[in-house]
MINU-341959 format. One record per residue: x, y, z of N, C-alpha, C, O in turn; residue in three letters. Coordinates in steps of 0.2 Angstrom, whole numbers, padded with zeros to 4 digits, always signed. Atoms other than C-alpha are relative to their C-alpha. Layout:
MINU-341959
XYZXYZXYZXYZAla/...
This chain:
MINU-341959
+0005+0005-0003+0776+0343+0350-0003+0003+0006+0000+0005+0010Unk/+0003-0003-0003+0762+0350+0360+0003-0004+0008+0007-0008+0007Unk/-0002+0003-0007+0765+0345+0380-0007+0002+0005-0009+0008+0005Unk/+0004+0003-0004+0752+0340+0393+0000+0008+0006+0002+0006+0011Unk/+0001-0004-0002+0750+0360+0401-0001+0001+0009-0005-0003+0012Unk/+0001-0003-0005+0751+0367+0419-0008+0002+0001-0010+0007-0002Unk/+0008-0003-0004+0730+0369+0428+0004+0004+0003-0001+0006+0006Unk/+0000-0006-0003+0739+0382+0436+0001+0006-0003+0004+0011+0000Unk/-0004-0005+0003+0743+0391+0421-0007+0005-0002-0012+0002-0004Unk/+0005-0005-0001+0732+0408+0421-0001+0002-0009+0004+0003-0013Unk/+0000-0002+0005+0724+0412+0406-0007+0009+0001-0013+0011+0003Unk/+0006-0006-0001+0717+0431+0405-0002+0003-0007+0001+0004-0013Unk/+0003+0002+0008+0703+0432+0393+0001+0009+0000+0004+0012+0004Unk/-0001-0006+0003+0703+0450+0383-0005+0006+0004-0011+0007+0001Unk/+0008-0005-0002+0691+0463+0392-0001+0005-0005+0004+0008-0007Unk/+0005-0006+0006+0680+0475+0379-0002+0004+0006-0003+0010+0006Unk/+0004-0005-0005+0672+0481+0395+0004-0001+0008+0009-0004+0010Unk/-0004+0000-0009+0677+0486+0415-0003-0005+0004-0001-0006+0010Unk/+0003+0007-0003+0667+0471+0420+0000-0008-0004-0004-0012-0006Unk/+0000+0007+0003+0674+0458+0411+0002-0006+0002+0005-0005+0008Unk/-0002+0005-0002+0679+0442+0415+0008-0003+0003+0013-0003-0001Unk/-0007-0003+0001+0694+0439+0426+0004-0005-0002+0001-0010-0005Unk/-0006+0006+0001+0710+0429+0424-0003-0005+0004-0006-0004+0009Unk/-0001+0005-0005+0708+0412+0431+0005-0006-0004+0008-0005-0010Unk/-0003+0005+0001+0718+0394+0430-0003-0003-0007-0009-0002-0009Unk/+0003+0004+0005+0717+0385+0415-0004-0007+0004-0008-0010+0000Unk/+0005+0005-0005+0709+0371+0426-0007+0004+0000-0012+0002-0003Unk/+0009-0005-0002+0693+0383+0430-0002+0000-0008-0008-0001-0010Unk/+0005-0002+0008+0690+0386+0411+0000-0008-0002-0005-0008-0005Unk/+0004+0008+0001+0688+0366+0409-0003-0003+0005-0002-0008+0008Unk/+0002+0004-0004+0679+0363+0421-0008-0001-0002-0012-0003+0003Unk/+0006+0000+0002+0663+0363+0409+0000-0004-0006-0002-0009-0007Unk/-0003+0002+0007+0670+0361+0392+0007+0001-0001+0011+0005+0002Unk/-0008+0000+0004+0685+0357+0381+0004+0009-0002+0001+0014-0001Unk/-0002-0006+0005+0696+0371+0373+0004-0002-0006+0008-0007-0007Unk/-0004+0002+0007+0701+0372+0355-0001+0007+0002-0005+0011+0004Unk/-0004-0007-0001+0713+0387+0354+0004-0001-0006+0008-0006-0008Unk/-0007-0002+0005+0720+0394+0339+0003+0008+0005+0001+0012+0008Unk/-0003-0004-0003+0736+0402+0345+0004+0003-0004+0008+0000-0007Unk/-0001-0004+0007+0742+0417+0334+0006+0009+0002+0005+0013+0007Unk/-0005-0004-0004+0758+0429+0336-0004+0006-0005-0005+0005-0011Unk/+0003-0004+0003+0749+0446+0331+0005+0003-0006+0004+0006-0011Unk/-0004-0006+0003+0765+0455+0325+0006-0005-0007+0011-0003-0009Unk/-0003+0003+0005+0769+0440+0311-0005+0000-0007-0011-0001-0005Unk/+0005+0000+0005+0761+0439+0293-0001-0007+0001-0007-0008+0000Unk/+0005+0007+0000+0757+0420+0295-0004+0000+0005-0009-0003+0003Unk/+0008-0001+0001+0745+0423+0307-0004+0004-0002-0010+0002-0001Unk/+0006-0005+0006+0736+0436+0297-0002-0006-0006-0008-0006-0009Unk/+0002+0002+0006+0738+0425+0283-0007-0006+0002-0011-0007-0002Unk/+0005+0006-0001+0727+0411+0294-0004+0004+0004-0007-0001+0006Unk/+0006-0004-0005+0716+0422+0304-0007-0001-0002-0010-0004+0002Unk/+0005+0001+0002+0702+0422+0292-0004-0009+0000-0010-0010+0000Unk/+0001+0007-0001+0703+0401+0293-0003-0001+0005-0008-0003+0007Unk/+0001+0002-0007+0706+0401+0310-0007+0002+0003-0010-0001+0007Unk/+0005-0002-0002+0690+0410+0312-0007-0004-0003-0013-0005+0000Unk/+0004+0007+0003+0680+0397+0301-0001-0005+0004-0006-0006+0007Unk/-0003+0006-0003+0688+0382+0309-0004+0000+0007-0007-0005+0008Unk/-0001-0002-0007+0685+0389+0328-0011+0001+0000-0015-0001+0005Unk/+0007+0000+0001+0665+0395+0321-0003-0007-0001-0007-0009+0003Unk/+0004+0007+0002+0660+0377+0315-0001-0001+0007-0007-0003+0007Unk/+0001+0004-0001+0661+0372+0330-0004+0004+0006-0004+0002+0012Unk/+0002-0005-0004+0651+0387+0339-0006-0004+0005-0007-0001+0010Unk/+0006+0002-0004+0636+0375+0346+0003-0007+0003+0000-0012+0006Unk/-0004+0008-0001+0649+0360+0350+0001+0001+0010-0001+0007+0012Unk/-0002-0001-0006+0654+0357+0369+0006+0000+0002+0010-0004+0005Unk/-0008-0002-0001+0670+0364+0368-0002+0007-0001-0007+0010-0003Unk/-0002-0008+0000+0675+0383+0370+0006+0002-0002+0011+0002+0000Unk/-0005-0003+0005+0683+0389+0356+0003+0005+0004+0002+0006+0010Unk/-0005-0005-0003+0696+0403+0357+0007+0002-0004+0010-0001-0008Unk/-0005-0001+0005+0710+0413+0351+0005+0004+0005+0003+0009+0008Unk/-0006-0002-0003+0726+0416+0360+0004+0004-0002+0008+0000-0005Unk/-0003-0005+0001+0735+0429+0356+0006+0001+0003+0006+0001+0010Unk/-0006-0003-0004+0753+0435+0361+0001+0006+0001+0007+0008+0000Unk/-0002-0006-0002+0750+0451+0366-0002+0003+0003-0006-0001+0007Unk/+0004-0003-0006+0744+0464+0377-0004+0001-0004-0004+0000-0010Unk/+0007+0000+0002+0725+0467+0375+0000+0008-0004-0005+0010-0006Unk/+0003-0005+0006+0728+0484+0364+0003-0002-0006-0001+0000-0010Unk/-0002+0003+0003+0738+0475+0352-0005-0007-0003-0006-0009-0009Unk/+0006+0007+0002+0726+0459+0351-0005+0003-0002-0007+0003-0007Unk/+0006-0004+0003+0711+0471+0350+0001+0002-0008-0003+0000-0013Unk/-0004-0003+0006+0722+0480+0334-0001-0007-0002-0007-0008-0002Unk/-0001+0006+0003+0725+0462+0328-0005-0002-0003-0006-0003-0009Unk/+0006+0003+0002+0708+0455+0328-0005+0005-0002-0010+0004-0005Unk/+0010-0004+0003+0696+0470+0326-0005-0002+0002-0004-0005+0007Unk/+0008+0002-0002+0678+0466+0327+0001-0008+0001-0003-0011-0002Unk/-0002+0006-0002+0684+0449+0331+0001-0003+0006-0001-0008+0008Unk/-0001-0001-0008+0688+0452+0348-0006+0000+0003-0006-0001+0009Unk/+0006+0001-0004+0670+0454+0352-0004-0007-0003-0010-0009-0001Unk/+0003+0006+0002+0665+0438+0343+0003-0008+0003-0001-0013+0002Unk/+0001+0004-0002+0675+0426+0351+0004-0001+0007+0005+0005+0009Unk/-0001-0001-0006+0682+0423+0367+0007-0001-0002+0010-0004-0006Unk/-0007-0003+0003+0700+0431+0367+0005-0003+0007+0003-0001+0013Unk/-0007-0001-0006+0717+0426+0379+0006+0003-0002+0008+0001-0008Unk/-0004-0004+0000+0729+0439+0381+0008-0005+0002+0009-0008+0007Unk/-0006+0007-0002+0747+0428+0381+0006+0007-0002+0009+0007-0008Unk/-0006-0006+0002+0760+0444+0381+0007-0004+0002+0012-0002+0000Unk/-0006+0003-0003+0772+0433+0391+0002-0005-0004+0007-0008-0003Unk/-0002+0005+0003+0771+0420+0380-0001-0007+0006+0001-0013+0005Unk/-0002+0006-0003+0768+0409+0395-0006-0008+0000-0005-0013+0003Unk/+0006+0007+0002+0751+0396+0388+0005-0001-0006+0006-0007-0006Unk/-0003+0002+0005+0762+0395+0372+0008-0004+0002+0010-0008-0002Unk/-0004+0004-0003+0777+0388+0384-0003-0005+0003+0000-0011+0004Unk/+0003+0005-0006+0765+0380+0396-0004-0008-0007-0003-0014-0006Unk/+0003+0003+0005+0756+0371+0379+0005-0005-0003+0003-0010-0005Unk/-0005+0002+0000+0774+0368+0374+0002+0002-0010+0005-0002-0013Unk/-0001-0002+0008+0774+0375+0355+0005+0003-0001+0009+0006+0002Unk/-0007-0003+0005+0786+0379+0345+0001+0005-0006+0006+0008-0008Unk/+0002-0003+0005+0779+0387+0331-0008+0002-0001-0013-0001+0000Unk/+0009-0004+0000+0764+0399+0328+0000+0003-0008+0005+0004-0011Unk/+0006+0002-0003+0751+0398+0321-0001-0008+0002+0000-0012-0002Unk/+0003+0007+0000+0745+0383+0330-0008+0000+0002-0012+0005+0004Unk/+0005-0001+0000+0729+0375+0333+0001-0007+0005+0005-0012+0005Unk/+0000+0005-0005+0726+0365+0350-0005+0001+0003-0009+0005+0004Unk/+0006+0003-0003+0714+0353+0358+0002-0001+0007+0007-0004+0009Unk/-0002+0000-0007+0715+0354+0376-0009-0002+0004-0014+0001+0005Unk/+0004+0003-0003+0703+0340+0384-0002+0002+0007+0003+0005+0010Unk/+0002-0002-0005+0693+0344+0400+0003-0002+0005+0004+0001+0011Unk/-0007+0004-0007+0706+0332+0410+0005+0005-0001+0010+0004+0003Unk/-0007-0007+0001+0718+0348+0405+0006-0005-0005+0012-0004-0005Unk/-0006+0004+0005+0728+0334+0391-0001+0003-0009-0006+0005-0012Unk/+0002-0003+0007+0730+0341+0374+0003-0008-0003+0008-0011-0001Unk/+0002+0006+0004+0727+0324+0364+0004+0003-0006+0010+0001-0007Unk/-0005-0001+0008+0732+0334+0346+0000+0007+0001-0004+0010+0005Unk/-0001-0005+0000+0739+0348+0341+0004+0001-0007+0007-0003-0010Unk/-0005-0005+0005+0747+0358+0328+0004+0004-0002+0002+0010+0001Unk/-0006-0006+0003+0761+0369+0321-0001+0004-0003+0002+0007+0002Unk/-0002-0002+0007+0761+0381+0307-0007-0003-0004-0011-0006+0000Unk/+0006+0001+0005+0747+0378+0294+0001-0004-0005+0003-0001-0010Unk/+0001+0007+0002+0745+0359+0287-0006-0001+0001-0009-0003+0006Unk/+0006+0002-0001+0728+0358+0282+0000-0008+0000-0006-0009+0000Unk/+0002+0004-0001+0729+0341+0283+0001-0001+0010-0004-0004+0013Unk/+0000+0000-0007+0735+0342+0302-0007+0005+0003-0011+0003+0008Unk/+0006-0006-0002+0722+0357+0304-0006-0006+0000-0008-0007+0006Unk/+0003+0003+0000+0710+0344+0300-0001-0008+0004-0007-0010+0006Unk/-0001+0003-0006+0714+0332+0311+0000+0002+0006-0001-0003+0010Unk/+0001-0005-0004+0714+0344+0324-0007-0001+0000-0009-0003+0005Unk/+0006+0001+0000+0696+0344+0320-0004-0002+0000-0009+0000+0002Unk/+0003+0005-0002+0691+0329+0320-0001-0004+0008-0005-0005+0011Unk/+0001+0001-0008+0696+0325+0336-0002+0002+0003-0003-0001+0008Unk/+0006-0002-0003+0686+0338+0342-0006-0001-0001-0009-0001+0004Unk/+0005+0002+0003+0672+0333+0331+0001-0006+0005+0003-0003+0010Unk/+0001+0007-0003+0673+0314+0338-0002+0004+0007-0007+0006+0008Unk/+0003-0001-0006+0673+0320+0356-0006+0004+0002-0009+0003+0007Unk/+0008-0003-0003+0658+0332+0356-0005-0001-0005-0009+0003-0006Unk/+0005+0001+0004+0649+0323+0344-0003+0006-0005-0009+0008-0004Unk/+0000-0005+0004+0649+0335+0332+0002+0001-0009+0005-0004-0013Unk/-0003+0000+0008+0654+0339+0313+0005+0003-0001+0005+0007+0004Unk/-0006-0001+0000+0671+0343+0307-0002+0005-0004-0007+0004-0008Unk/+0003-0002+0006+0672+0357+0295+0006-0002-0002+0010-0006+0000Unk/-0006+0002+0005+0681+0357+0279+0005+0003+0000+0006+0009+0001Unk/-0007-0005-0004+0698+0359+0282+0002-0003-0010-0001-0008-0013Unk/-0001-0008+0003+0705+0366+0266-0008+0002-0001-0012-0002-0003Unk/+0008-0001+0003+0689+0376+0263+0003+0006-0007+0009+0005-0009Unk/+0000-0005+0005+0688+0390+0249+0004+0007+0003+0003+0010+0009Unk/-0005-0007-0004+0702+0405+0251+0005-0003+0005+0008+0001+0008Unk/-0006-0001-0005+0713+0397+0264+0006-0001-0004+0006-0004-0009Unk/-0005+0001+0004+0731+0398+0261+0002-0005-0002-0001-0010-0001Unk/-0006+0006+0001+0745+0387+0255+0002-0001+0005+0003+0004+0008Unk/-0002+0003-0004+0752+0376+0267+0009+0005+0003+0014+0005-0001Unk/-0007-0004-0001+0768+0388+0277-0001-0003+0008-0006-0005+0011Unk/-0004+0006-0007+0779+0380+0293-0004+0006+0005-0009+0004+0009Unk/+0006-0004-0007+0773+0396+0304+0009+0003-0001+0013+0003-0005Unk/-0008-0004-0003+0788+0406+0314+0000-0002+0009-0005-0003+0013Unk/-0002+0002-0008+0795+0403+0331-0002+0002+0006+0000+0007+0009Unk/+0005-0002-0009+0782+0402+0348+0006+0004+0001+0007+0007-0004Unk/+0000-0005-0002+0792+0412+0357+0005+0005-0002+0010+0007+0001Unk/-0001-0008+0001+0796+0428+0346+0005+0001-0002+0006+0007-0003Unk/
């Protein structure tokens, strides 16, 4: 079960370039919009198997007032390898310590987490439960007045538990 996160917990987005964006508190990146973060262990097949989803799911809500994202448990040559041309499409955090996927409180990756602008994750999920997945999305939809997409869509997998946050 997800848990109510540290604002002083530093997330560092992915740099592609030497002036990129640095680390700051997870409080500084809400201080505009929400965050929906799929968070994904690169060196396991279930999040390969959801990547393509996660990237669906994460796109829908591309014009929403939320800032998508994909967290990752690795150093940024590893997360680059993982995502590919992915890494410059959406906003990436580097989580090699595993400490947003403790601070978050998960247990199991892949998850998909709503983290409201008060810094409270309202819903969250485990493992890949399209029906959780899409509650997950609603409640992002409700909040930013927005449309939900279809959570199962065409090609995502069969419902699998995930494997264990930290590794």
């Amino acid at each position: 079960m997800a848990s109510t996160p540290s604002p002083d917990l530093i997330l560092e987005p992915l740099s592609l370039e030497a002036d990129g964006f640095p680390a700051r508190p997870l409080s500084e990146w809400l201080t505009t919009f929400h965050l929906a973060s799929v968070v994904l262990d690169p060196y396991t097949n279930e999040s390969s198997w959801i990547l393509k989803t996660a990237t669906r799911v994460l796109q829908a809500f591309s014009g929403a007032a939320v800032r998508t994202n994909l967290i990752v448990t690795a150093g940024a040559d590893d997360a680059k390898a993982f995502l590919g041309p992915l890494a410059k499409e959406f906003l990436v955090f580097t989580d090699p310590d595993r400490a947003a996927v403790k601070s978050f409180g998960l247990k199991t990756l892949p998850a998909f987490v709503f983290v409201r602008s008060d810094g409270t994750i309202p819903v969250a999920t485990e493992g890949w439960n399209p029906n959780e997945w899409r509650a997950v999305a609603k409640a992002i939809a409700d909040v930013t007045s927005w449309t939900a997409p279809a959570i199962p869509g065409l090609g995502d997998p069969t419902a699998f538990a995930g494997t264990p946050a930290l590794g």
